[in-house]
C-alpha positions as CSV (number, residue, x, y, z in Angstrom):
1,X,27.2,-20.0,-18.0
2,X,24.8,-22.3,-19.8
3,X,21.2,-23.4,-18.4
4,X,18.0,-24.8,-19.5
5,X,15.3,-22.9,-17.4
6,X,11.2,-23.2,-17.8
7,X,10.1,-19.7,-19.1
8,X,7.3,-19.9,-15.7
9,X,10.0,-20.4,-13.7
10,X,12.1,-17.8,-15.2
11,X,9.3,-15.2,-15.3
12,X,8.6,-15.5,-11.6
13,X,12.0,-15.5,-10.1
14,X,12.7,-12.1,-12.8
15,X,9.2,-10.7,-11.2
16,X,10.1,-11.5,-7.9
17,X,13.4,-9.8,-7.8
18,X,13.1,-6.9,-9.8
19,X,10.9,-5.3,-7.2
20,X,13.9,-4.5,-5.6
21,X,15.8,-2.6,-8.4
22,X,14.8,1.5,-8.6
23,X,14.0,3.8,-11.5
24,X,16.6,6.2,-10.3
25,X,20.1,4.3,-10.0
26,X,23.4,6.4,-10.5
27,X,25.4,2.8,-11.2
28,X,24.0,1.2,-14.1
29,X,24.5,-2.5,-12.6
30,X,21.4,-1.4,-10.3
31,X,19.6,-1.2,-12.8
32,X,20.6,-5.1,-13.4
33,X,19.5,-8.4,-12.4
34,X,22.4,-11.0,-11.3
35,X,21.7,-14.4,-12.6
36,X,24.3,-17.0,-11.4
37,X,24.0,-20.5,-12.5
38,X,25.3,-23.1,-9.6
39,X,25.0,-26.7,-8.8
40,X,21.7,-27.2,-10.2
41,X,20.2,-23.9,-9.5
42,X,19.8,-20.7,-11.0
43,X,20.1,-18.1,-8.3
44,X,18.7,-14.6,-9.3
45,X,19.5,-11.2,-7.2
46,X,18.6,-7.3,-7.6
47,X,19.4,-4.2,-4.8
48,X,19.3,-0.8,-5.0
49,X,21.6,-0.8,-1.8
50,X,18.8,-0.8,1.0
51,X,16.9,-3.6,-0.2
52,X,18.1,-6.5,-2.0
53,X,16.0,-9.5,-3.3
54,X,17.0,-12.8,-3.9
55,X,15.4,-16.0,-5.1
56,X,16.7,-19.5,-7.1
57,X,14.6,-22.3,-8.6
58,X,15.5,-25.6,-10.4
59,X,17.2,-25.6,-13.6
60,X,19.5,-27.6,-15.9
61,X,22.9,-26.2,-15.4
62,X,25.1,-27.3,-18.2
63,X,27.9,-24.8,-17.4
64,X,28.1,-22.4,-14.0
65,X,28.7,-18.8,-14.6
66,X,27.0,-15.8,-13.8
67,X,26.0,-12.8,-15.4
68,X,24.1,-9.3,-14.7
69,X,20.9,-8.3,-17.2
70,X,18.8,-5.1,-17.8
71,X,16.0,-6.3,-15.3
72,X,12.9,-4.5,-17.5
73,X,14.1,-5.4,-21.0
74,X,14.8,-9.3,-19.7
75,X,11.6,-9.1,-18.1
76,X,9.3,-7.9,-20.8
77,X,11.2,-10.2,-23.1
78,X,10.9,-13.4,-21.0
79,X,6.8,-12.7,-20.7
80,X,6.3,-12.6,-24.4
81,X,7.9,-16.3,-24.2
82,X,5.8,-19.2,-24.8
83,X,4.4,-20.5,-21.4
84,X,5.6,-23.9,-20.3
85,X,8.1,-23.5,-23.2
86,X,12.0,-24.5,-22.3
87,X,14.5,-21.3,-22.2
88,X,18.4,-21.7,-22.6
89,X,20.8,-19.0,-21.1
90,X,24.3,-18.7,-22.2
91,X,26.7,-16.1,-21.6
92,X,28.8,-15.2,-24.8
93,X,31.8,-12.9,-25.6
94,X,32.1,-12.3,-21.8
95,X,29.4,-10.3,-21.0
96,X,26.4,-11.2,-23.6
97,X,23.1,-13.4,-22.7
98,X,21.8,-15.2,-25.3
99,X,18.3,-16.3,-24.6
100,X,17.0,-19.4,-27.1
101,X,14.0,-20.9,-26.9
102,X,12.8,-23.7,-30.2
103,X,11.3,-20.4,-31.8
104,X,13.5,-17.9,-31.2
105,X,16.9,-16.5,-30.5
106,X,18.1,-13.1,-29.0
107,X,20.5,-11.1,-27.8
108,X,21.1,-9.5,-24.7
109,X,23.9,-6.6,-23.4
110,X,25.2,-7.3,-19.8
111,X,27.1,-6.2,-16.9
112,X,30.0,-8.7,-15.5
113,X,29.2,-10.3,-12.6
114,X,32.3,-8.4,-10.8
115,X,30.6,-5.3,-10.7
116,X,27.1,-5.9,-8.7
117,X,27.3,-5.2,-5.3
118,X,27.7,-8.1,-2.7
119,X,24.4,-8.8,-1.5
120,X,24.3,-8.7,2.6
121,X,23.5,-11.6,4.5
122,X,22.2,-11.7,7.9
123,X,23.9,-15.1,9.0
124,X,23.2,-14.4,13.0
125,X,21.2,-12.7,15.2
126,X,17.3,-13.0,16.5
127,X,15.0,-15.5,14.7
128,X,11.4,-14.5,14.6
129,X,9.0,-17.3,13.0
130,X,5.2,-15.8,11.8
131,X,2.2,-17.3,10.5
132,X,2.2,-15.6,7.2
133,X,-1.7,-14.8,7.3
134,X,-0.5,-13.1,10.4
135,X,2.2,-10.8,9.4
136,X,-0.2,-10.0,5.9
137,X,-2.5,-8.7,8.0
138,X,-0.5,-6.9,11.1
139,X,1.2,-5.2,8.1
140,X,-1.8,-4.3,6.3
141,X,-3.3,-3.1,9.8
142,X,-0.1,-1.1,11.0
143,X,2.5,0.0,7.9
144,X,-0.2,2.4,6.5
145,X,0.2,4.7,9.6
146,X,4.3,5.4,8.7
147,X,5.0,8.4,6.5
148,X,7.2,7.0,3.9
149,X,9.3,10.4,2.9
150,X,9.2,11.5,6.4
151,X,11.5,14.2,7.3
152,X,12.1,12.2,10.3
153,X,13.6,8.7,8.9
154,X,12.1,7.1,12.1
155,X,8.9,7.8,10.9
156,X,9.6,6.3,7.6
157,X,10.1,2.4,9.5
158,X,8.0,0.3,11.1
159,X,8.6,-0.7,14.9
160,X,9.2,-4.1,15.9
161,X,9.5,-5.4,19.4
162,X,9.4,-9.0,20.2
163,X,9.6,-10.5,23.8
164,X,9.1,-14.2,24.7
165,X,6.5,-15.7,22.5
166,X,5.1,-11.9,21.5
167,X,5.8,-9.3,18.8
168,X,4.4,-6.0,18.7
169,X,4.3,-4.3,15.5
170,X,3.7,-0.6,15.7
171,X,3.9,2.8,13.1
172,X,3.1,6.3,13.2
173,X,3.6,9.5,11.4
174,X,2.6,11.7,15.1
175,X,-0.9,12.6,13.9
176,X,-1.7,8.8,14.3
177,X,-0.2,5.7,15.5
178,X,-1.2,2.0,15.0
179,X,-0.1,-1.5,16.6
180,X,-0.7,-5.0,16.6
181,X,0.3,-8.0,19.0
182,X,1.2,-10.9,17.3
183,X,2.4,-14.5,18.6
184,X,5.7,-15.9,17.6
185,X,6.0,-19.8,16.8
186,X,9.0,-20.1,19.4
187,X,10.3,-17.8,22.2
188,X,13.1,-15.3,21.5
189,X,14.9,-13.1,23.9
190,X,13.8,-8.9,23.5
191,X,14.5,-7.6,20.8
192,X,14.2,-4.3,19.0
193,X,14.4,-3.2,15.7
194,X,13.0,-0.3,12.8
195,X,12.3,-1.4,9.3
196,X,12.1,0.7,6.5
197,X,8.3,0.9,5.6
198,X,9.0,0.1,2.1
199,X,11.1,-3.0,3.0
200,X,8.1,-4.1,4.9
201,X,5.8,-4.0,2.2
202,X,7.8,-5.6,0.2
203,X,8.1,-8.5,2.5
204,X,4.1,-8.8,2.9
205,X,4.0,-8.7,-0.8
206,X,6.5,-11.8,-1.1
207,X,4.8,-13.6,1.5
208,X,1.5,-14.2,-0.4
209,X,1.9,-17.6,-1.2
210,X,3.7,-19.2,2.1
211,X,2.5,-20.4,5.0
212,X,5.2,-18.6,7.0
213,X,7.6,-16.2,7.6
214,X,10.9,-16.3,9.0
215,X,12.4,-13.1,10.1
216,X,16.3,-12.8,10.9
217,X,17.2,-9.4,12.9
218,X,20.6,-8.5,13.2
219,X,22.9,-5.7,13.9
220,X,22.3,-3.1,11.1
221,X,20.2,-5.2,8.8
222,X,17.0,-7.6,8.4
223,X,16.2,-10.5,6.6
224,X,12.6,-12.2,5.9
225,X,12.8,-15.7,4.6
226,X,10.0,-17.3,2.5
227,X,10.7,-20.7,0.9
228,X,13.2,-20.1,-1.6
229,X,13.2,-16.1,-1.6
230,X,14.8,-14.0,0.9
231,X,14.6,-10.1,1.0
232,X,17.5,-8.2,3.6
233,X,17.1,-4.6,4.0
234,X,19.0,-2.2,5.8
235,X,17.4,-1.0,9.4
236,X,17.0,2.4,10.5
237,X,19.0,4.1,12.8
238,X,17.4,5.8,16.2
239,X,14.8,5.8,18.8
240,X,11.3,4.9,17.9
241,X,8.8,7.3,19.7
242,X,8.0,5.8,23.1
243,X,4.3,5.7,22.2
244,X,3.2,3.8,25.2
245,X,2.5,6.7,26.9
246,X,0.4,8.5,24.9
247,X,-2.2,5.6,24.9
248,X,-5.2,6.9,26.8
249,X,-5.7,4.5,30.0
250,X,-9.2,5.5,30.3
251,X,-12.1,6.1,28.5
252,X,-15.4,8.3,29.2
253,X,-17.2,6.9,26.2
254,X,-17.2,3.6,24.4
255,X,-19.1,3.2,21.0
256,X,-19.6,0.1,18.8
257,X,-20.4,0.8,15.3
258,X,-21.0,-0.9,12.1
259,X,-17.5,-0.3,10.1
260,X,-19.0,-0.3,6.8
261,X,-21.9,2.3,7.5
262,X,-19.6,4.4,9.3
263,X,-17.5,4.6,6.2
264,X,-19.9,5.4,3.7
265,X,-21.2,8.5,5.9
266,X,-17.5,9.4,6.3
267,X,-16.7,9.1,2.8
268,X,-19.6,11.6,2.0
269,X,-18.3,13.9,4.8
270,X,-15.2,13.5,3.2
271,X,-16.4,15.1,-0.4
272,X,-16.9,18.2,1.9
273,X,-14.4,18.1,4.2
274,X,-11.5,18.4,1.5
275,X,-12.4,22.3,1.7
276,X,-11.5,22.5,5.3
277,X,-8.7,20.3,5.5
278,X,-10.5,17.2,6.2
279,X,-11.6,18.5,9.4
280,X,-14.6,16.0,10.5
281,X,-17.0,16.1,13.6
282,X,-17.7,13.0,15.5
283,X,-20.8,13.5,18.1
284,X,-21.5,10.8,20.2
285,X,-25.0,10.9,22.4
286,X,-26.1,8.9,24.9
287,X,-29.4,7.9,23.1
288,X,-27.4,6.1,20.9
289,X,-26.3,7.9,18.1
290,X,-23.3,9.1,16.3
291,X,-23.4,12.3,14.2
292,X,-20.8,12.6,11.3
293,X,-20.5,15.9,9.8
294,X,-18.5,18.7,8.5
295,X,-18.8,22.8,9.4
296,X,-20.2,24.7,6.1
297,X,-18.2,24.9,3.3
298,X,-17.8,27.0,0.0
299,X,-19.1,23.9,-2.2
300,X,-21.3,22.9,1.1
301,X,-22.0,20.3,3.9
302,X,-23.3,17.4,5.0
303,X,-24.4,15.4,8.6
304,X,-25.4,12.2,8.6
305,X,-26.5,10.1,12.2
306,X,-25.9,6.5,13.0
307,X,-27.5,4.4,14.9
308,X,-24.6,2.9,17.9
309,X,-24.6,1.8,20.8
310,X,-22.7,3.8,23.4
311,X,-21.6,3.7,26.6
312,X,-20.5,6.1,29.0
313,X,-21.5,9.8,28.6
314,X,-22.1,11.3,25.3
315,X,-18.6,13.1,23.9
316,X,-17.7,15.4,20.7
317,X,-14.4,15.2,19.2
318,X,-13.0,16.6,15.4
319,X,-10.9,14.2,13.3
320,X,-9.1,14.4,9.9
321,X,-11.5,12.0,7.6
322,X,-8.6,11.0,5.8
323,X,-7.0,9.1,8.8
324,X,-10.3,7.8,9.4
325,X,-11.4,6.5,6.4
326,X,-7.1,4.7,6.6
327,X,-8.0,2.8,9.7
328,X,-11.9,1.8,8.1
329,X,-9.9,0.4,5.4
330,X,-7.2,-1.5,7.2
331,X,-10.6,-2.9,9.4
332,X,-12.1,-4.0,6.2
333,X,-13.0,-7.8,7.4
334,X,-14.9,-6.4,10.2
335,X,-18.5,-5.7,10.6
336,X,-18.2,-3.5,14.0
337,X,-15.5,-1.3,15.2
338,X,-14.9,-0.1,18.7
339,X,-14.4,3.8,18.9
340,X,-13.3,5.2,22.5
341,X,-12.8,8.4,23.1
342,X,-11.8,10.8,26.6
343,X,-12.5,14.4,26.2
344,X,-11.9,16.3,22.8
345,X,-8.2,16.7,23.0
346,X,-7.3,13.3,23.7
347,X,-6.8,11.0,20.8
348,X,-9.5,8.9,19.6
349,X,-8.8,4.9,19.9
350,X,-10.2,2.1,17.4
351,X,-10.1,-1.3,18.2
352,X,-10.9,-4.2,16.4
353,X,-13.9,-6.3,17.6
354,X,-13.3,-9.3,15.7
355,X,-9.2,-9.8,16.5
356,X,-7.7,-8.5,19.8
357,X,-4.4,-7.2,19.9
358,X,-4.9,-3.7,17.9
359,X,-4.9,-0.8,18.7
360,X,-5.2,2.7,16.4
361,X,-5.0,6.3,17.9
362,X,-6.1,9.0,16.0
363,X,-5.4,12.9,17.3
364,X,-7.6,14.9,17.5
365,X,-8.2,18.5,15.7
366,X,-9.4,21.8,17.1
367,X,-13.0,22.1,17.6
């Protein structure tokens, strides 16, 4: 293998891929990235057997061949290149990178090519097609509510279920539950599908400079498409929690309140609350107020009151701050919230005032 690559374009494609490769690997070739030179491409690709990355860019390839690399120490040494500056691959002796550049010359130990894992592909199965604005922000409203090292691997994915020209996108851990509706560019036929929560965040990460996102669901595994980088992670295995029916259908009390005061008073709570296992009080009156506080402590308490408007009776329920103060965040862009609530021991829904389709239930704690 011998290519001419600019050091941006080389740093990029190494950053993009190496978010893929884990601390922890038993093989040492995980540890690796696989660069193969081809036509006139440089195709890069890192896995730790769940999730695999892979991206290409332009290049000058003098001589195809392919190679696998230490991903860190390739890394570091490709961002202490000059910028805009010309970098030359070659493989030597077999399994050696040489990296030049007009200023300097190194030396790198690889991996053959032989030993990296084949990287799945997802040739067939359901095509979904996102905005990407979209998807950043049902992931950044929904993946926070999965519990990564769950117990319960369902728990650890996030739920996707499109139908026609929707796609619901839902995750809990069962002490909270959030979804969002989102529209698909073309129709599909249902399908159904659990993604490992850290596959999905990876995905919104990759999609911050496209436009959109192309998602490819088939049997076992799942590939999301953006320009010239695809990611394809496994899927999980089992029945997501039929959550539907959990969903209050009606409400006694409906409360709209200003998202950024309500978080500053529950944030102060909070500093309390961590005593008593963020056990929070939520009092809603009919006069229009909403009283945030916490029972006595041994380092104290506090109660503040809001002003809100309300509707319906006037209701009481307890809530972990933590998980409130998770949904205020995900709600950032908004100025009000929508808080409904029906009796003390049903969960408490938020809803988003500003974008419909979104839905966050809360459960409650004992009075």
């Amino acid at each position: 293998m011998k290519v001419v690559i600019p050091q941006d374009s080389l740093l990029e494609s190494l950053k993009i891929v190496s978010r893929a490769v884990s601390g922890a690997n038993t093989l040492p070739v995980l540890g690796n990235i696989l660069i193969r030179a081809e036509n006139k491409k440089v195709h890069f690709s890192a896995t730790n057997l769940e999730l695999s990355i892979t991206t290409s860019c332009e290049a000058t390839v003098k001589n195809e061949g392919a190679l696998t690399v230490p991903a860190k120490i390739l890394t570091a040494y490709s961002s202490l290149l000059g910028k805009e500056e010309d970098v030359e691959l070659v493989v030597s002796d077999g399994a050696t990178l040489e990296i030049k550049t007009k200023s300097s010359k190194t030396k790198m130990k690889g991996i053959s090519a032989d030993e990296f894992p084949a990287i799945a592909t997802v040739a067939s199965g359901t095509k979904l097609e996102l905005d990407a604005k979209d998807f950043r922000s049902a992931v950044h409203r929904v993946a926070f509510a999965a519990q990564e090292n769950s117990s319960r691997p369902i728990l650890a994915g996030v739920f996707f279920s499109a139908e026609k020209n929707e796609l619901r996108m839902a995750a809990t851990d069962s002490y909270r539950l959030s979804e969002k509706l989102l529209k698909l560019s073309t129709a599909v036929e249902k399908t159904t599908c659990v993604i490992p929560v850290r596959s999905v965040f990876e995905a919104d990460r990759l999609s911050g400079s496209e436009s959109g996102v192309s998602i490819t669901v088939g049997e076992n595994q799942v590939m999301f498409s953006f320009g010239a980088t695809q990611l394809t992670s496994r899927l999980i295995d089992g029945q997501f929690p039929d959550y539907a029916q959990i969903i209050p259908k009606n409400s006694t009390t409906v409360a709209e309140v200003p998202r950024a005061e309500f978080e500053l008073a529950v944030r102060r709570v909070s500093i309390f609350a961590k005593q008593n296992n963020q056990h929070m009080k939520l009092e809603f009156l009919g006069d229009g107020t909403l009283t945030i506080s916490t029972d006595a402590t041994e380092i104290g308490e506090e109660k503040t009151t809001l002003s809100v408007k309300v509707e319906g009776s006037s209701n009481v329920i307890a809530l972990n701050a933590d998980y409130v103060l998770d949904v205020l965040g995900a709600l950032a862009d908004e100025e009000n919230i929508k808080i409904e609530l029906d009796g003390k021991m049903a969960p408490a829904v938020v809803k988003s005032m500003k974008n419909g389709g979104f839905i966050h239930l809360i459960m409650p704690l004992k009075m």
